[in-house]
Structures are given as C-alpha cells and as structure tokens.
N, C-alpha and C positions, 0 to 999 in steps of 0.2 A: 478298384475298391469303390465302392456304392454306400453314402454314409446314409443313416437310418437317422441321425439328428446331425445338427450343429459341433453337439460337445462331439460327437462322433469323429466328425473331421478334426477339429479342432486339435484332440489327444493323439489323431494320426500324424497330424505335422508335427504338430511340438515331438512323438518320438521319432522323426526321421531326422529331427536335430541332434540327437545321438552320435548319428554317423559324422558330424564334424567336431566331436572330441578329439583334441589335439592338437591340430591346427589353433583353434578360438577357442577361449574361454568362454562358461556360460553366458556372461553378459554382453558374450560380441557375435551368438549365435543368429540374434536378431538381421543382423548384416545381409547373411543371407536367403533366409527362410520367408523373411516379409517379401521381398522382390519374388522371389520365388515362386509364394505364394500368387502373387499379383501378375506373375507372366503365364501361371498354368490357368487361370481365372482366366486373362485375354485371350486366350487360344483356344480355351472350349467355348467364348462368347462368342468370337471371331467364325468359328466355324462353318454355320452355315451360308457367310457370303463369301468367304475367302477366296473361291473359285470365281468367282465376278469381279472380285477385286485385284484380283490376278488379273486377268483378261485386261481390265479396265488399266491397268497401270501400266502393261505391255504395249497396248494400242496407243494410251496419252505420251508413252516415253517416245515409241518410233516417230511422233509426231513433233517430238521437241518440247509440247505443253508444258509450260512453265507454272509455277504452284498449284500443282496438281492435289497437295494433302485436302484439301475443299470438297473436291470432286468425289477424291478415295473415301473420305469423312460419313457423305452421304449415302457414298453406296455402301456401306457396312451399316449390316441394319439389324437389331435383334429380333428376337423369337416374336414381335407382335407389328414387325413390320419398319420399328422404330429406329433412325440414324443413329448410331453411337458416339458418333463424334467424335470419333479413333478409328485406324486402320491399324495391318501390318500388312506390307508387301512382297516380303520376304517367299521365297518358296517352301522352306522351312516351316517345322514345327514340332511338337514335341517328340511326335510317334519318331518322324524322323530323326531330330535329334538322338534318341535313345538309339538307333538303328545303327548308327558311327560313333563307335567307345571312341576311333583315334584322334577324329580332329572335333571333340566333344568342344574345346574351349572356342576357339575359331567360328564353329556354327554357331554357339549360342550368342556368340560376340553380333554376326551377324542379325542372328533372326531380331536382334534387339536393335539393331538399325535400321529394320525394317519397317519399325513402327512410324507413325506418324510424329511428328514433328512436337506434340504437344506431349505424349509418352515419354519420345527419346528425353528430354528435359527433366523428366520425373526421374530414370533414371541415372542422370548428370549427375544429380542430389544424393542418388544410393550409392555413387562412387560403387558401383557394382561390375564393371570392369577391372579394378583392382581385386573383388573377390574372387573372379572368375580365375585370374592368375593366381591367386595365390592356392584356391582349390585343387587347379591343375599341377602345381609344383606338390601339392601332399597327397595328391593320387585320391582325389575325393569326390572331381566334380562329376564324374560320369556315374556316382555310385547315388549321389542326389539327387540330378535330375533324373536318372532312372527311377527312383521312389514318385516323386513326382507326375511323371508321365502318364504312373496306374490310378493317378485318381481321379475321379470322373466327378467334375465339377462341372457337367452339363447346365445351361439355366432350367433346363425338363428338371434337374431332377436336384439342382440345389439354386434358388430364384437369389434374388440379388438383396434380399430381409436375410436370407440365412447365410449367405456368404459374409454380409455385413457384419452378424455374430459371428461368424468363426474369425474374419480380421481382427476385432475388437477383442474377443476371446486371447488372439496369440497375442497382440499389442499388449494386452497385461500382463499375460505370464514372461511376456520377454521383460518388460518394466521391471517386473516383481523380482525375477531372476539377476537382475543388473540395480538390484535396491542401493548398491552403494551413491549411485548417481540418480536412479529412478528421479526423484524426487525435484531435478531439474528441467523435466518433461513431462511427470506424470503424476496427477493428480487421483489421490485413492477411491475408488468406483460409489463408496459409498457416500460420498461426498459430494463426488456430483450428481449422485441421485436428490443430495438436500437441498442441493443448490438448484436445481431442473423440478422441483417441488413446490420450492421460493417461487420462482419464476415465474411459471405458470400455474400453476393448481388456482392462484388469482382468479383467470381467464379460462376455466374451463369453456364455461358456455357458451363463447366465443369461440374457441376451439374447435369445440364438436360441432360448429355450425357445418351443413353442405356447402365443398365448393371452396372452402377458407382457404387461403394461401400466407403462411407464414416466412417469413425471411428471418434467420440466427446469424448470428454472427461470434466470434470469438476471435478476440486480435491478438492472443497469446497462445495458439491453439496447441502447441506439440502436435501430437499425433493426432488430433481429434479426439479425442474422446468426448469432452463437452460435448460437442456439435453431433456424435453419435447419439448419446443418451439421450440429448435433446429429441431429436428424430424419434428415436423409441419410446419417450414420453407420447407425443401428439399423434406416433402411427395406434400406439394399445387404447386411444381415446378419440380416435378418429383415422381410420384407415385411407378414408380417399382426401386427406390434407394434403397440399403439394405442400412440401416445405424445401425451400432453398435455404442451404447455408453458406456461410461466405467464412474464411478462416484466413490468420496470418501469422505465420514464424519466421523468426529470425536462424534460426539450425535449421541446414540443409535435409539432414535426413528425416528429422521431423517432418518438416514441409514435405517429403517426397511422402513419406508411411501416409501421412494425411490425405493430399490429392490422389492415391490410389485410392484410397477407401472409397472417396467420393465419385470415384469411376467403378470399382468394383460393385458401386451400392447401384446405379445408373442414372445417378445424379447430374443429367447434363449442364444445368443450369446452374449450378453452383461453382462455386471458385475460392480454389484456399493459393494464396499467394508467399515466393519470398521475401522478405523484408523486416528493417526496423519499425516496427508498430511507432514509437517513436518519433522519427522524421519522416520516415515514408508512407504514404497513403495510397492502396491499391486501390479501393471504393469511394474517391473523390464524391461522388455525385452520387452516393447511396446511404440511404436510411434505414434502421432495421427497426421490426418489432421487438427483438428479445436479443439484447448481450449479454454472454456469461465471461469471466475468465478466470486463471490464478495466475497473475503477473508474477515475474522474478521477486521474491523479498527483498528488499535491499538496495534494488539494482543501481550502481553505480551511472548516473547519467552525464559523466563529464567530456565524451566525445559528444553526444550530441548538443548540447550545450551551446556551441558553435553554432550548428546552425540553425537552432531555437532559437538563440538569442539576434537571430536576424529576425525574424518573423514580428510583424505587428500585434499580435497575439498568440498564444495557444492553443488552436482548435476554437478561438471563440471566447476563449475567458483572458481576461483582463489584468488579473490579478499576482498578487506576486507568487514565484514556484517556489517548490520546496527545494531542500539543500541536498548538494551535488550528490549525495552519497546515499541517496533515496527516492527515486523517482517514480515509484510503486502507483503514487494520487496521478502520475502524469498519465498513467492507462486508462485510469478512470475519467480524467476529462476526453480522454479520448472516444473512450465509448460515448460517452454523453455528449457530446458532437456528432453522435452517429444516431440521435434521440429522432423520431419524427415528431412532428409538432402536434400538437394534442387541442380538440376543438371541442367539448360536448356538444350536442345539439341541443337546440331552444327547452325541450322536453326531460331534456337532461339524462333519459336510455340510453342514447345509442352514443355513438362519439362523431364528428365532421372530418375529424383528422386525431388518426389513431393515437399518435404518443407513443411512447416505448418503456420499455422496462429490463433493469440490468443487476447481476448478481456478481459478487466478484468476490475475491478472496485476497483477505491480507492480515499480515502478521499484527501483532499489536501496537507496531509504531503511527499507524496512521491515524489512531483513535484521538491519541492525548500527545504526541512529539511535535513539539514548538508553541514559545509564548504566543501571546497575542500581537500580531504583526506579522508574524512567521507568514513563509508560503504554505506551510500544513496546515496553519490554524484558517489561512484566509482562505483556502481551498474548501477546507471542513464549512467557514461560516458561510460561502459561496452557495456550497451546494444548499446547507438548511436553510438558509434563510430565504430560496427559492423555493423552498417548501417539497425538496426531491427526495431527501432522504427518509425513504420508509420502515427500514428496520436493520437491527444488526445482529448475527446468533454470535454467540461465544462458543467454538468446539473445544474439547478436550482438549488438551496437550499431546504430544506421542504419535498423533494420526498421520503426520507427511513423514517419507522416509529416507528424505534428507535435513529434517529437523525436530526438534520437541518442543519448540517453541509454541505456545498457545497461537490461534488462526482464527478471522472471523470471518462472517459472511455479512457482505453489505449489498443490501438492495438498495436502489435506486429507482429511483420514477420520474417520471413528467405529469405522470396523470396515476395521481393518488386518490382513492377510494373516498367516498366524502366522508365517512367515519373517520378516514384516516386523516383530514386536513391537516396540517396544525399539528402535527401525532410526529413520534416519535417509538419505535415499541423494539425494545431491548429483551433479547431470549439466555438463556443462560443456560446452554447443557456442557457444559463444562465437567458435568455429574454423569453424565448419559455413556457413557464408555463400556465397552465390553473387552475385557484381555483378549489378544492375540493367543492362539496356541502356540504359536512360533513368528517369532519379530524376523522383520523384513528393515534392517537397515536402523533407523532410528522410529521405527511406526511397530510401534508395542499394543497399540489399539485402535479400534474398531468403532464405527455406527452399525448395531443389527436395526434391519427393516422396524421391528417395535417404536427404537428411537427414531428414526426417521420421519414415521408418522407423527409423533407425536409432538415431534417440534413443528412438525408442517400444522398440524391442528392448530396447536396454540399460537401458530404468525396468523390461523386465519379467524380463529378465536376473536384475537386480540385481548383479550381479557388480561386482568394483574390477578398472581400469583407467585410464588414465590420465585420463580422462574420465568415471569413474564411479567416486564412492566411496562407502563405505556407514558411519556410524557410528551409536555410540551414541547415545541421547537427550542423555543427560548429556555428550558432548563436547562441546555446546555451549554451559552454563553455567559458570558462575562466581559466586567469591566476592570483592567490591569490600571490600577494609582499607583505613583511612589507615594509610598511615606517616609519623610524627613525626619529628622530628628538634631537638635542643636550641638553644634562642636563647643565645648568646653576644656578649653585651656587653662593649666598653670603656669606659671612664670616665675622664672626663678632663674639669677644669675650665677649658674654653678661654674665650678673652674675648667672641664672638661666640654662646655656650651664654652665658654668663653674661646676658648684655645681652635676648638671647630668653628667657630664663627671669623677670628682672626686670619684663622689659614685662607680663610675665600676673602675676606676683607679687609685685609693689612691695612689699608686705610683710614680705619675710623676707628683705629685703636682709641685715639685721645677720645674721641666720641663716646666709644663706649665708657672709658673709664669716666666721665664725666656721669652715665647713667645710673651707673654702681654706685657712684658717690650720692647721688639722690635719691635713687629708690631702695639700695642697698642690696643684701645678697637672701633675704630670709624669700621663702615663696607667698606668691599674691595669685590667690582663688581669681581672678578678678580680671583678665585678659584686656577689657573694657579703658579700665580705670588704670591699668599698668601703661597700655599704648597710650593713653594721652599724656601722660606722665613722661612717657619717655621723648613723646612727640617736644610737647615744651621744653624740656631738657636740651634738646639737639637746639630747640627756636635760641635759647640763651648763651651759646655757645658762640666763645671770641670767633670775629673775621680771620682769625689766622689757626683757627681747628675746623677743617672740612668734616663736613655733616654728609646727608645723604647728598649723592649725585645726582642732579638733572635726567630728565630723562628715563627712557628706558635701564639705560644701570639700577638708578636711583629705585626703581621699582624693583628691582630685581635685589636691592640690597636689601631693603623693607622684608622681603618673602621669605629670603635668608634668615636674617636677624628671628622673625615669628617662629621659623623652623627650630632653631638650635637654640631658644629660650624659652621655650614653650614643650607644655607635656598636653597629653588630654588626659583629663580628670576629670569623670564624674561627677564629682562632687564638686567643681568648680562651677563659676557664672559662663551661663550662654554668650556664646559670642556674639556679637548684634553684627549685620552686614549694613545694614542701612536705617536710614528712616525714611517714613516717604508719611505726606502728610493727606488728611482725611480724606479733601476733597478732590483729591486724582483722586478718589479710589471711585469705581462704577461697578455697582454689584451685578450687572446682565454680564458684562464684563466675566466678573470674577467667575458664574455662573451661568455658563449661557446655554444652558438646558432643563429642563423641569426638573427641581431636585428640593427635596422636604424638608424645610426649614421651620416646621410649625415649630412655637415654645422657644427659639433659640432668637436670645439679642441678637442687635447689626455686630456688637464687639467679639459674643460668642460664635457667632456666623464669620468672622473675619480671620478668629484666632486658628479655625478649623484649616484656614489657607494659609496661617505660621504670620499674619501682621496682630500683631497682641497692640493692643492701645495703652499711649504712655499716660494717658491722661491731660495731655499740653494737647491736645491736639494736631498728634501724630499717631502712626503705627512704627512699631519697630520690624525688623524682619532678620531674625536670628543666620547663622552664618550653618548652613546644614554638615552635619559631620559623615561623611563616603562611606565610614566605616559602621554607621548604623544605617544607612541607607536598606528601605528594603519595599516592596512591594505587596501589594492586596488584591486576589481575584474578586471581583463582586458581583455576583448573579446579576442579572439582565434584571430579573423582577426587583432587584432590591436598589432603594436609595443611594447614594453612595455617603449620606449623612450619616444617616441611621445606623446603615452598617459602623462607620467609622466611630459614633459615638459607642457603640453596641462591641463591637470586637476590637477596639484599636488603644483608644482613650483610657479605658478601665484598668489595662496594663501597662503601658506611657502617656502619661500625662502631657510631656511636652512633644509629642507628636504633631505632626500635621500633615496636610493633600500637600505635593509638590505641585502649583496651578499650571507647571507646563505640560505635568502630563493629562492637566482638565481640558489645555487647549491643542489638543490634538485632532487628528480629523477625523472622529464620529463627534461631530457635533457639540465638542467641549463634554463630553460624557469619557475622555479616559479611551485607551486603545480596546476596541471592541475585542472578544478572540473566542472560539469555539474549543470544547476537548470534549471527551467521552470517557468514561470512568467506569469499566464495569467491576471493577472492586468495592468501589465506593458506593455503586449503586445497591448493590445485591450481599454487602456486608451483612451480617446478622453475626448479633455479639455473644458471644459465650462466655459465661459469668467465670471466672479459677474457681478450681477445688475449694473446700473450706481447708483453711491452714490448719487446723488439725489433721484432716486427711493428707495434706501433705507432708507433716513434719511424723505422722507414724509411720507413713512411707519411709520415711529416711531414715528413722530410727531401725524399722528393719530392714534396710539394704545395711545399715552401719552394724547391727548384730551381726548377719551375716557376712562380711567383711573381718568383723575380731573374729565368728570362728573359725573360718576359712584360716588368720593369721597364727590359731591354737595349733591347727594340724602340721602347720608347715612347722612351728619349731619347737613341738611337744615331741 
C-alpha cells in the first residue's frame, strides 16, 4: 500500500484497528496500533543499513565488545547519510515476520529485543509484550501484523514531516475514541493551536530568521501534541529552523507514544523524559525559549510535599505554596525556572540574552483561590509584580473532554514588549464557541480557525474592547484590613444565668448573692458601669465570704461570671478594653506608610484605629466583638482612609482598621494579595424588563393555566 497523502495512511491504520474488535475495546485499540505503528516506521528507516549492522554486530559480538549500542547507533544511518541514533540487530523483520504465521508471537517478541537499548525502554512503557500475548491467545496477532507489513513507509516515499502527521493524526482519533478519559492526556487540537499562536506569533520575525534554532519544551507533555503543533507552527513559517524539543510525563505510555514520535519525526536532539515534573528534573542545566503545557487541574500534591518541603526553595521562589489539594501554579514556577535570562541590547533591537515565553492552561482556581497571604495569592503577586504576566484568554466552557469547567490560557514572560510593561491584557472569548456535531465525552464545543485568529489578533492588537481589556499591574492587588466593630453587652441577673454560673462556681454563691442584692435583677445596657459595680460589691464583702480566687482561677471565674450574665445587644454600650493615654500614642507608629489623612483631626485620625478620645486625656479602646469581625480588599491604587471613610463608615459608624493587620509585613500597608476576576471585569449590566412587560407575562401564562384547568373538568 503506497499512500498518496498523510490522511491516506492515517484512515489505513485506524481501519486495520478493526481487526482487534473483541479482544479491546475502542479506547484500548491505541495499545497496539501506536507501537505498531512505530516498529513498521523503524524497519523501513532501518533498511538501508541493516545489512552493515548485521555484519557489524556479528564481528563486535565474536570479539566480546562490550557496549556496542554506540558503535550499532552510528552505523545506522538514514537516507542522507545521517546517524539515527538507534539500531536493530535482530535478523528479523517485517517481511519475515509475516512469512511464519506460527511462531508470529516469539519472533516479534524478539525482533523487539533487538533494538537498541534506548528503543527497548520505549517499549517497557507500551507494556507491549503483554499485547503481544494477549493478541496471540485471541488469534489476531498474525492477522495485524500482516496488515502492517503491506505498508510501505519508505522515507523515499513517506519523509519524517508526513509520518509526523499521520502519528499525530492516530494520537487523536485514539484520544478522541477513549473521550471517557481523553481529557487526562489530551488536550483539544484547537487549543493548542491558540495556545502555539500566544506564543509565538509574538516573535515571528525572529522566527523566520536564517539559521534560528529554537528550543520547546513542555513538562506535562502526554503524547506530545503541544511540542508537535509547536514544530508545525515554526516548520509552515520557516522550514530550515532546527527546533529541539524537550518533553516530560509522568504515565508511562504517554511518555513512550511521545519519545516515538520524536524518533519517528528524526529528531535526534531532542528528549522527552519519564518523571514527576514536580520533584524530578530531567533538564537540570537547561533553558528554553518557548514552554507550553496543560497541567492536571486539581492535582493533589501531597506525596510530593515531602520532598518539597526539604528543598531550600522551589525552583527558585521563595515564597509560600499553594494548598495540598492544588498544585496546578507549582508547574508554572516550574516552567519559569526554565526562563533564560533576558538582556536587551544598549540599542534596545536586538536582545544580549533571549528571555523566554510560556503559555499554559488552567482551570479557574488559579485566577482568584486564596486570600491574601495565601500561596496562590503570593504566587499570582510573585509573578506580577515581576512584571511576567502578559495576558490571560478566558475559553468557553465544554472544550476539554474530561471537564466543562471554564479554562484559561496564561502567558507568561521575562521579556515583555515595551507597550506591554506595566500591562496586563485580559481576552474574553468565552462567546467564541462553535457546537460540536457530536460531543466527545464532556467537550460539546469547539474553536473554528475564524476564532482562533481572532483572539490571536486582538492579544496582538492589544487594543480595549469589549473583549479585550488591558490594565495595570497593580489593578489587580490589593490590601486585606480587619475591620472591627464593638462588643456590646447586657447584663442581667436572670435565674437560669444564675443557676449556670453556680454549677461551675459553687463557691461564690454568697458573692453572688451579695451582687443581686446591689445591683438587682432588672437588665443594665451598660456592661462598663455593671463590672465596676459588681467589682466594688465583691471589694465590700465580709473576710469570711470568698470573692474571686487568686490567680489564674480567679481569672478564669471573672470570664465565667461575663459569660452567663451578659447577652450581646446592639443596643447596648460598647464595651471599652482599655485606656491608654495620649502620649504613648505615635502616629508614624500607628501609620507607617504613606496614607491620606488630608482634612481629618489627630482624634478623627485616631478613632479610624478604634482609640475614640475621652476628653481627660486618654483614648479609650473598645473591646472588638468576633461575631462582627469582617474584612476589606482595598485596590493597591486606593488609600486605605478614603476607602474606609468612602465604603465602611457611611454603613457602621462605630467601625474601625484592626492596627494589627496595619502592622503586617508589606510595610504597615495591611496583607498585600493578588486575584483576577474575569466576571467582574467584563460584566456589562442588563437593565430587567419593565414590570409591566412582566406582570402581562404572567397574567397570560395565569389565563392559560385557568383554561387548560376549564378542559380538564368541564
């Protein structure tokens, strides 16, 4: 069989997967048809040295030559002279194989140990020795790889760009086919076209330079597909670009589907690794121009945790991580450790040292999940306040087809555009969807090319629109204050307080009944003016009636007695906790960061911090009640006065800043914290019907209703 395109072979393999109906379900057909693929690829590349590498291995073995795969490596050499960097030594090969239906399993077993050492290993990962048996028990393998054998994947006559598509090609439709799970490896094609758009369309000109050599990377890679598209991005806009990519998975067969491709494509130079992106680092001492990925959503990071929390840092940030049940940002510092460092030149053209640029994908936790202090927020205020984060799109809901959750795309930088300094620029196609004609799993919808472009325009645009806005860094911070408010107590010696007070204090029976007697039993607004009342009371008590106990008791009777004689009431007086007099007080102190006090007394400046002046020359300082306690974000750009007089005061009056959350560490400025809000940002308000148009509405669904009820019992 001689394919005339790509899609040509492509529709030949997928229907020789037919023939293992039965045995496997469609979404376990991938098992064997990928390897499959990838050993009939090796054996018409292999071809023209195979007979020298024979030779060669026969003569190194009778001589004992110890690691000989180096030797075999080089003399396998393709159609332009070039090492492949793989052998097989085997005598075997397809034709043959096809030539013995009876020991079909046995031979393939072999001709696959005959590979080279960096091969067999790919296959490890396809656990394809398990297919091979199981093939054999349903009477199938010999009827496979006969299909197989007729197709002539010559490089004459199918080069290593079209083999590339038809891998790529079947990695989807096997995806697409197994959508129950897809969505755990396989990220939707049109997606990574917007994402490989982001990325680079940037840096064309750069690109198309003669000579250029790009480095990718993706440390979540599945199968590759990112690291393919990418490729096919910079070959259709510069064909003689060497681009190396580097990839890393944690699933085995992932990792294998991938490192074939990047042999199947003759990408010697490249390397896709197994491992936790997480702890493990296959490219210690490598930098790239362009990361893309779409990490797990969610991902639970409590095994690794351990041994993160040995490390001096993470990849280089300092900062605190996000919660155990989310580790999505921890891929992204991880890329951004894989940043090169960025230098313009004096001239400000060219660049001294490139910088890098990285797209990634994630659900909507990462935007806005965690106050300020949080490891998400300090991760989010991390990257922007370095001034990396370049934009973020909003995709529709419905697209991945193991979720419906909404998904964004974040770019990242070192070396942002000088339009873009300072910039922030938020995309919203959320709207841009086109229906599926038939849903794959939970992915009901689509990006056609039209939207793709057009979201790619308007990131390069940058322009505001309704759909594209552009802000400051700092719109997206904030300063987190408590705000306080006063506990107000009643007091009142009721019989059912008395009797709970007794059961824990059997003690100060007399005591109490002594206080009943003075202040009596009616209630007193006045919490203040009750406790000193009852304080004197206890003072005037005979040597032979025990008052409060010494010590920690005696403290602990006090908090009692407040508890089971006391209510909160609104309408009661604030409790005071202290006084503390003028001259402690130091307002750099109270305020020690530049904050707008125009027009406001020292007493009005003071009250704002909850010490109200008595007029004797003290402050008082109310006793805060837990149960109003509540907090305020305050944009970076705004006061934290102004605000508070502005949105806080107008509604509670006796409000005030908690000063400990002033003296926190940004600088007495309150806990700094980052979020992103693309609801808030991109709202646009739609007025209701006029309530006439609704209430005739209703009147005729209610006719219709009575005479729907005339039919049924006329």
């Amino acid at each position: 069989m001689t394919p005339t395109n790509f899609q040509q072979l492509a529709n030949f393999i997928w229907s020789v997967a037919d023939l293992l109906r039965g045995p496997y379900r469609p979404p376990q057909y991938e098992r064997v048809m990928l390897p499959l693929t990838v050993l009939r690829r090796f054996d018409w590349v292999l071809e023209p040295t195979k007979e020298a590498v024979l030779r060669k291995h026969a003569e190194l073995t009778a001589k004992g030559q110890p690691n000989i795969d180096a030797i075999l490596n080089n003399l396998a050499k393709d159609e332009d002279g070039k090492p492949l960097g793989f052998h097989n030594h085997s005598q075997l090969d397809f034709r043959k194989l096809k030539g013995d239906p009876d020991n079909i399993g046995r031979h393939l077993a072999d001709y696959i140990n005959g590979f080279s050492e960096n091969i067999r290993k790919i296959f490890e990962r396809f656990e394809f020795e398990k297919e091979i048996e199981k093939l054999e028990e349903a009477n199938r393998l010999y009827q496979v790889v006969a299909q197989f054998a007729e197709m002539d994947l010559h490089p004459k006559r199918v080069d290593n760009i079209t083999m590339g598509l038809v891998f790529e090609d079947l990695i989807r439709r096997f995806n697409e086919a197994a959508n129950e799970t897809a969505g755990d490896h396989f990220t939707p094609r049109e997606v990574i076209r917007l994402m490989v758009n982001l990325l680079l369309e940037p840096d064309t000109k750069v690109l198309t330079q003669e000579g250029i050599i790009v480095t990718i990377c993706d440390p979540a890679c599945g199968t590759g597909g990112m690291l393919a598209e990418a490729q096919n991005w910079i070959r259709a806009h510069n064909e003689h670009a060497t681009v190396k990519v580097y990839g890393q998975d944690y699933n085995p067969r992932s990792y294998a589907v991938a490192a074939s491709d990047l042999l199947i494509k003759g990408h010697k130079d490249s390397q896709v690794a197994l491992g936790n992106t997480l702890t493990d680092d296959p490219f210690p001492n490598n930098h790239f121009d362009y990361l893309l990925a779409n990490p797990p959503f969610g991902v639970d990071w409590k095994a690794e945790k351990k041994i993160i929390d040995r490390w001096p840092n993470f990849r280089g940030y300092n900062g605190k991580l996000p919660r155990i049940n989310d580790g999505a940002l921890l891929f992204l510092l991880y890329m951004m450790s894989k940043f090169q460092d960025y230098a313009p030149t004096k001239d400000g053209k060219t660049r001294e040292k490139p910088g890098s640029r990285t797209a990634i994908v994630f659900n909507g936790s990462p935007l806005f999940t965690g106050g300020a202090g949080s490891g998400e927020s300090e991760i989010r205020r991390w990257i922007i306040e370095r001034d990396q984060l370049e934009a973020i799109v909003a995709l529709p809901e419905q697209m991945f087809y193991n979720t419906g959750i909404g998904t964004f795309i974040w770019v990242v930088t070192n070396r942002k555009a000088a339009h873009r300094k300072g910039k922030i620029q938020l995309i919203d196609a959320r709207e841009r969807w086109t229906p599926m004609k038939r849903s794959l799993g939970d992915k009901r919808r689509y990006l056609d090319q039209a939207a793709i472009d057009g979201i790619t325009r308007e990131h390069g645009a940058m322009d505001s629109s309704t759909t594209s806005r552009v802000f400051d860094n700092t719109d997206f911070g904030y300063r987190r204050i408590t705000v306080n408010r006063p506990l107000r107590l009643r007091f009142q010696l009721t019989a059912d307080a008395k009797d709970r007070f007794l059961n824990t204090c059997p003690e100060l029976y007399d005591a109490l009944q002594a206080v009943e007697d003075a202040l009596g039993a009616e209630p007193q607004f006045d919490w203040n003016k009750a406790w000193e009342k009852v304080q004197k009371t206890f003072k005037r008590l005979p040597d032979d009636v025990e008052a409060w106990t010494p010590g920690a008791k005696g403290t602990a009777q006090r908090k009692i007695f407040r508890e089971c004689f006391t209510t909160v009431d609104p309408e009661a007086e604030a409790v005071i906790a202290k006084h503390t007099k003028v001259d402690a007080l130091d307002d750099e102190a109270l305020f020690p960061q530049p904050i707008m006090v125009d027009g406001l007394s020292d007493d009005a400046l003071h009250a704002l911090l909850g010490l109200h002046a008595d007029g004797k020359g003290k402050h008082i300082e109310y006793e805060a009640d837990p149960a109003l306690k509540d907090t305020e974000n305050i944009p970076l750009k705004e006061d934290i006065v102004s605000y508070f007089l502005r949105e806080v005061r107008p509604y509670v009056a006796d409000a005030w800043i908690d000063r400990e959350t002033l003296d926190e560490q940004d600088g007495g400025i309150g806990k700094v914290g980052y979020e992103i809000n693309f609801n808030r940002e991109f709202f646009q308000y739609k007025a209701p019907r006029p309530l006439k148009e609704i209430d005739a509405e209703l009147a005729g669904v209610e006719k219709r209703i009575l005479d729907l009820l005339r039919e049924v019992t006329e």
